[in-house]
C-alpha positions in Angstrom: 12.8 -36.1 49.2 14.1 -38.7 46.4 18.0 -37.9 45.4 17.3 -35.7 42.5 14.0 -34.8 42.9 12.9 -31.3 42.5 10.9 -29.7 45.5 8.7 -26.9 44.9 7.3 -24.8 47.9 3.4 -23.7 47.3 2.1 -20.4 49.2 -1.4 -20.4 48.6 -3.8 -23.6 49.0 -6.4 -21.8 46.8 -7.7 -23.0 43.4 -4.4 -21.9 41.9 -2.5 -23.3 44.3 -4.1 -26.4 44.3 -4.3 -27.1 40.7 -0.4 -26.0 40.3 0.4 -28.6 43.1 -2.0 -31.2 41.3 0.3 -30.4 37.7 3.5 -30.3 39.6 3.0 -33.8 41.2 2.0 -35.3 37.7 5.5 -34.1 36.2 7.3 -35.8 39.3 8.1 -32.2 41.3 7.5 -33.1 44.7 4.9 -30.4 46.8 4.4 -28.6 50.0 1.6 -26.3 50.3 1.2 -23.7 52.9 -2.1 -21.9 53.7 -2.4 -19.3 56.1 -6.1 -19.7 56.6 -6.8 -22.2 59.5 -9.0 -24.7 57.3 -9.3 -25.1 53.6 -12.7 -24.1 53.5 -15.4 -24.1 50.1 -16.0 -20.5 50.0 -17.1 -18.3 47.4 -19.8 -18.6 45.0 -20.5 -19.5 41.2 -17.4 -19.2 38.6 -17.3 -20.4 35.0 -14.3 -22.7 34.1 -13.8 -22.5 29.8 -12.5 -25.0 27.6 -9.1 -24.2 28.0 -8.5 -24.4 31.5 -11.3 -27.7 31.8 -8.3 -29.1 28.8 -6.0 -28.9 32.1 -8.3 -30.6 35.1 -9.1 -33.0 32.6 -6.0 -33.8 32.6 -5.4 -34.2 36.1 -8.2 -36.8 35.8 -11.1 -34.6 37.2 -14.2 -34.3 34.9 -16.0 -37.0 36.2 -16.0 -34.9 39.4 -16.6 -31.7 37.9 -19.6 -33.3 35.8 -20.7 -34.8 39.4 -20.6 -30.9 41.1 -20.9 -28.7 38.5 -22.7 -27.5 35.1 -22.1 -28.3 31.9 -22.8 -25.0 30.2 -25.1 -25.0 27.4 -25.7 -21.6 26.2 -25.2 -18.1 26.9 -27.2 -14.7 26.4 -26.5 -11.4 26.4 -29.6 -9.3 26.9 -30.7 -5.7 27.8 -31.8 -4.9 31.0 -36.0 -5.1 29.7 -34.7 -8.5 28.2 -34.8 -8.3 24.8 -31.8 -10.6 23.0 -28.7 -8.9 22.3 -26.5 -12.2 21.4 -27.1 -15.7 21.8 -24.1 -18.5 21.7 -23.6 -22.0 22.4 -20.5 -23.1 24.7 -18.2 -25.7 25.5 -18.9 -28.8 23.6 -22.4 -27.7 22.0 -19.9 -25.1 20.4 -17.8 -27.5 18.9 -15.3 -27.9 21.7 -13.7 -30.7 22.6 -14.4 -30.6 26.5 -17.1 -28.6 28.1 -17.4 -24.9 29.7 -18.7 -25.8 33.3 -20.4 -23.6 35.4 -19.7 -24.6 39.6 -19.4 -23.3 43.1 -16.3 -22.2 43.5 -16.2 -23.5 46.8 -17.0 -27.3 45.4 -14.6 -26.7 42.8 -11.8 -26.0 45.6 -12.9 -28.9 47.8 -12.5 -31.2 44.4 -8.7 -30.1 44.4 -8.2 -30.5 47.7 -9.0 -34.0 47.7 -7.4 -34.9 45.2 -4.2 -33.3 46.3 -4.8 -35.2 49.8 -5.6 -38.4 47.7 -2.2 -38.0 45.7 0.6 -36.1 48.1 -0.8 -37.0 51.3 -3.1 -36.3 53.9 -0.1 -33.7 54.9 0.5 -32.1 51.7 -1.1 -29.3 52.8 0.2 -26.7 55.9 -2.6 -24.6 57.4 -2.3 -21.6 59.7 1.0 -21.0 58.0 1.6 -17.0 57.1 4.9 -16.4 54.8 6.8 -13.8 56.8 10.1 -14.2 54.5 11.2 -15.6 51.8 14.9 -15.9 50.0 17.5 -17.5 47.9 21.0 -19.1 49.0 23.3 -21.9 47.4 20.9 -22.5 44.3 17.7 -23.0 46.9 14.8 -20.6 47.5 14.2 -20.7 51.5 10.6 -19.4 53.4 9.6 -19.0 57.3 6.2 -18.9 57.9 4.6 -17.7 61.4 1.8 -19.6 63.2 -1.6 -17.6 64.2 -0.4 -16.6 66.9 2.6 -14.8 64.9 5.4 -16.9 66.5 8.3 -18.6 64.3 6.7 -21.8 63.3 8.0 -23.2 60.1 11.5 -23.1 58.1 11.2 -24.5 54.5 13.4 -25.2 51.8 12.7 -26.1 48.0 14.1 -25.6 44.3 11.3 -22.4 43.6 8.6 -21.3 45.3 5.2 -20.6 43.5 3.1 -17.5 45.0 -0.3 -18.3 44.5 -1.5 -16.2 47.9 -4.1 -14.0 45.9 -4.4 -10.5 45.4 -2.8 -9.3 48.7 0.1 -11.7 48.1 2.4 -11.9 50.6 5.5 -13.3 47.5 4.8 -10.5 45.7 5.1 -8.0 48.4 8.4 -9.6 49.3 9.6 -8.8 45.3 7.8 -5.5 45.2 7.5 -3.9 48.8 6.6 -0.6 47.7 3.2 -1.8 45.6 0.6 -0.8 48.3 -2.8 -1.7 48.5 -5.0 -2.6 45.2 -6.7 -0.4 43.0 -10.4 0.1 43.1 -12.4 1.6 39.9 -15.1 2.3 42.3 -17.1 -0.1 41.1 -18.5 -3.4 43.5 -19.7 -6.9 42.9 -22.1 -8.5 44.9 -22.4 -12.0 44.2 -24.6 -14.9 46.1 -26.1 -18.3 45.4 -29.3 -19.7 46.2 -31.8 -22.8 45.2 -33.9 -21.5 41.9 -36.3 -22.7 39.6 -34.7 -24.1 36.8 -35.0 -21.7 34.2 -34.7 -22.5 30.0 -32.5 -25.1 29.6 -31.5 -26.0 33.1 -27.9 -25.1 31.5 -28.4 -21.7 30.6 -26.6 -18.3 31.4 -27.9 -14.9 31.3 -25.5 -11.7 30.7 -28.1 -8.6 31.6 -28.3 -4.7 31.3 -26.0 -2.1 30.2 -23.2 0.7 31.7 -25.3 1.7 34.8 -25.6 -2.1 36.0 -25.0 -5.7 34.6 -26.4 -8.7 36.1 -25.0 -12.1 35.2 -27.1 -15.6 36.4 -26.2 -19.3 36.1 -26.8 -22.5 37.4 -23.9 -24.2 39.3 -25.0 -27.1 40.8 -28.3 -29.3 41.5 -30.9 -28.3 43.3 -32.9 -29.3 46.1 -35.6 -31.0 44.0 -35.5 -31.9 40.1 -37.3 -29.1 39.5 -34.2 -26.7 41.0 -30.6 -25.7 40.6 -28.4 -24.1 42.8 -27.7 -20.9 41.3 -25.6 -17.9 40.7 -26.0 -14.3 40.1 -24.0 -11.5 40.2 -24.6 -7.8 39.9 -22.5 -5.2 39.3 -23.1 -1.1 40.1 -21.2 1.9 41.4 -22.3 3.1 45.1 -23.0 6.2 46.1 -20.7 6.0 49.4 -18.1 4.0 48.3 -15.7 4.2 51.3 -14.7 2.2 54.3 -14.2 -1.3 52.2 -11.2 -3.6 52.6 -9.8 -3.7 48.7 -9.3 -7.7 47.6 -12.1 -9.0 50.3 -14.1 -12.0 48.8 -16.1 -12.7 52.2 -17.5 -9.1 53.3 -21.2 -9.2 53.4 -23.5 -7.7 51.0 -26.2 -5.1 52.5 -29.6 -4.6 50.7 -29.7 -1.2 50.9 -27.1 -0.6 49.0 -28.0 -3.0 45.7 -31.3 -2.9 45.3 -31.4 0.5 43.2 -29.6 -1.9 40.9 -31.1 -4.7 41.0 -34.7 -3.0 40.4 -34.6 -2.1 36.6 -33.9 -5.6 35.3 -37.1 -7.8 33.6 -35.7 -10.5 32.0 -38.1 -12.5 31.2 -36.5 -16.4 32.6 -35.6 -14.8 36.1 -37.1 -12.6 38.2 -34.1 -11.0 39.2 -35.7 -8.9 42.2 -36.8 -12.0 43.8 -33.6 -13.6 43.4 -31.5 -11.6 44.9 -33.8 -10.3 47.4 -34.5 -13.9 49.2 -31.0 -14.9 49.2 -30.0 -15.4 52.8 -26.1 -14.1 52.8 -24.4 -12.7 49.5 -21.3 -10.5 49.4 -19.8 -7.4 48.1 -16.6 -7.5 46.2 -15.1 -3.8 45.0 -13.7 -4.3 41.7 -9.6 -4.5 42.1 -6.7 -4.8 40.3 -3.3 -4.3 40.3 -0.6 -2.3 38.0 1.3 -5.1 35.8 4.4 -6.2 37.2 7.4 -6.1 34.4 7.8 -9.6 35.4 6.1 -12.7 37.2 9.8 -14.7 37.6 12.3 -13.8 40.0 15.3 -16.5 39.6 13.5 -19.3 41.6 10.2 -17.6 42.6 7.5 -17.1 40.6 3.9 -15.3 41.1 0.9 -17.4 39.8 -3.1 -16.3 39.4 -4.0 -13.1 41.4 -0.8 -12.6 42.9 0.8 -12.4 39.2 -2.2 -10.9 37.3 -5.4 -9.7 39.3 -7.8 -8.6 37.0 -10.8 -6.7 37.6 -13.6 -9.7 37.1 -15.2 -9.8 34.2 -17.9 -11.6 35.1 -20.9 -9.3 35.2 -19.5 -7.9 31.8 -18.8 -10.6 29.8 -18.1 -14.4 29.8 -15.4 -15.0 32.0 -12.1 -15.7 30.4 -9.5 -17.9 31.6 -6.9 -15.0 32.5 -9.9 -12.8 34.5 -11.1 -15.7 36.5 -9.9 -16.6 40.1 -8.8 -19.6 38.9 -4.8 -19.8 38.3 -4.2 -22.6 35.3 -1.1 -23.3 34.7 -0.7 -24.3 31.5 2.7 -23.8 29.3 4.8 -24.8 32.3 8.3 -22.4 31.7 11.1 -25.0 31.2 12.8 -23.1 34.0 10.0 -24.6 36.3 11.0 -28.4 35.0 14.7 -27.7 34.5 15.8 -24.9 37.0 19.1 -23.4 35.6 17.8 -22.9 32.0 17.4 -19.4 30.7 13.4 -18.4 31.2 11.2 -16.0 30.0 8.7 -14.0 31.4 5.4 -13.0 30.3 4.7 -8.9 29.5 2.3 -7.9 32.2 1.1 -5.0 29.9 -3.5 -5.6 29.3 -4.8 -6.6 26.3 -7.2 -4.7 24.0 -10.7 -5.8 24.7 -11.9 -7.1 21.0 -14.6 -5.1 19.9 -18.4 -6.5 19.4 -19.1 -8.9 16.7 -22.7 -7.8 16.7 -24.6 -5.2 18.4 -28.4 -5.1 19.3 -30.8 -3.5 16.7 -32.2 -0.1 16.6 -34.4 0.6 19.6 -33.3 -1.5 22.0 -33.9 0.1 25.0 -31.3 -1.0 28.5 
């Protein structure tokens, strides 16, 4: 490390993770990343990025590779479960934005981080197989061991502040709050898949569907097979009848058809046949809807909680248009001046929620859904 160069120390090679290495590196803060997965691997399905966080990957010098994997979101509907028109919008720069909304796997959108962190910090930069088993400050430092697979003593690192960007189960934040426990569950689950569709409307189109028993959202993300496809998301949203025996914060658990089609059966909307969509997609999964109580802080001296590990948020997507603060994606915009120049009095953000806002416009009389 250059004399006077700050080091920061990055648990968590997600999206989060990544980006926050990506914006570290670009203000001169030299980066080690440390994944306890044994590959970086593009997992996950379709996510929205908004205007404010594309604002920050544009900045990183990435739209040219998010217009080459992803969407560029054009409109959105909300409709009621017979699909009849609620509320229709236009996004991203058909709104009047600057930069667009895109629409991507979030797999694709992870492998677009990771190679641009390998391109800029090194084929290196990032440590897999690497679990944080302790973390701590001495002599103005911020110190962590991680374990190997096999749960042996592998690695001893030392940096200026340590970002924890490990998720929902975060290992950092356990460390600062030991007595937290598992997530919370409302009870209700998200199962979530992609597969190659007919382009529907505008190619660039997203649906919000159906009402307090089950919501269905469904986008494209990427190109399809032929010119005449897209690869594309939906999501659906219900609460089970049996809702036990699921491992809270578990993006890859399998979806099982028995369980959503009663919710998936009600919805005719018109540009999708839902039914068919879901029904014919080889592997989706479930996700029960977690969070976490707010912490009274995010900052602890020289370690700070980014993303899920600061703020998980029960995902929004099936309900409304996901938001930058309700998406897995961890943008870290406003960099604290404590991050830039440790030693200077910080703040940290109140992890109370905000109010939803209410409806601008509601369907008229007789819709039915």
């Amino acid at each position: 490390m250059a004399a006077g160069r700050l080091k920061a120390l990055i648990v968590g090679a997600g999206i989060g993770g990544l980006t926050a290495a990506l914006a570290c590196h670009r203000r001169g803060i030299e980066c080690e990343i440390y994944e306890q997965s044994a590959t970086v691997g593009e997992l996950g399905v379709g996510i929205n990025i908004l205007p404010d966080a594309v604002r920050e990957l544009r900045d990183l010098g990435l739209l040219s590779r998010l217009d080459q994997a992803g969407v560029r979101t054009y409109e959105l509907f909300y409709l009621s479960r017979l699909g009849q028109e609620v509320w229709h919008e236009l996004r991203g720069t058909d709104a009047g934005h600057d930069v667009p909304q895109f629409s991507i796997h979030r797999g694709h959108l992870q492998a677009i981080l990771h190679s641009a962190v390998r391109e800029r910090l090194g084929e290196n930069a990032v440590r897999t197989g690497q679990r944080l088993v302790a973390v701590e400050e001495q002599a103005g430092r911020v110190a962590a061991v991680f374990a190997d697979r096999s749960g042996r003593e592998a690695v001893r690192a030392e940096g200026d502040l340590l970002i924890g960007a490990d998720g929902i189960r975060s290992a950092v934040r356990a460390a600062l709050d030991p007595g937290e426990g598992d997530p919370l569950w409302n009870g209700a689950v998200l199962w979530r898949g992609t597969r190659d569709w007919a382009s529907f409307l505008t190619g660039r189109s997203m649906l919000i569907a159906g009402g307090l028993q089950s919501k269905a959202v469904i986008y494209p993300v990427g190109p399809g097979e032929t010119a005449a496809t897209r690869l594309t998301n939906w999501a659906v949203i219900g609460v089970p009848e049996r809702p036990s025996g699921r491992w809270l914060g578990d993006w890859s658990r399998a979806g099982h058809w028995d369980e959503l089609r009663g919710f998936v059966e009600p919805f005719r909307i018109g540009p999708v046949d839902v039914l068919a969509l879901t029904s014919g997609t080889p592997v989706y999964y479930e996700y029960p809807l977690c969070d976490r109580d707010p912490l009274p802080r995010w900052s602890h001296s020289r370690i700070t909680l980014l993303g899920d590990a600061a703020h998980p948020c029960t995902r929004s997507g099936p309900t409304e248009p996901p938001r930058r603060s309700s998406t897995p994606a961890a943008w870290p915009t406003g960099w604290p001046s404590w991050v830039l120049r440790p030693g200077l009095p910080r703040t940290t953000k109140s992890g109370a929620r905000r109010p939803r806002p209410s409806s601008c416009r509601t369907a008229g009389a007789g819709r039915k859904g």
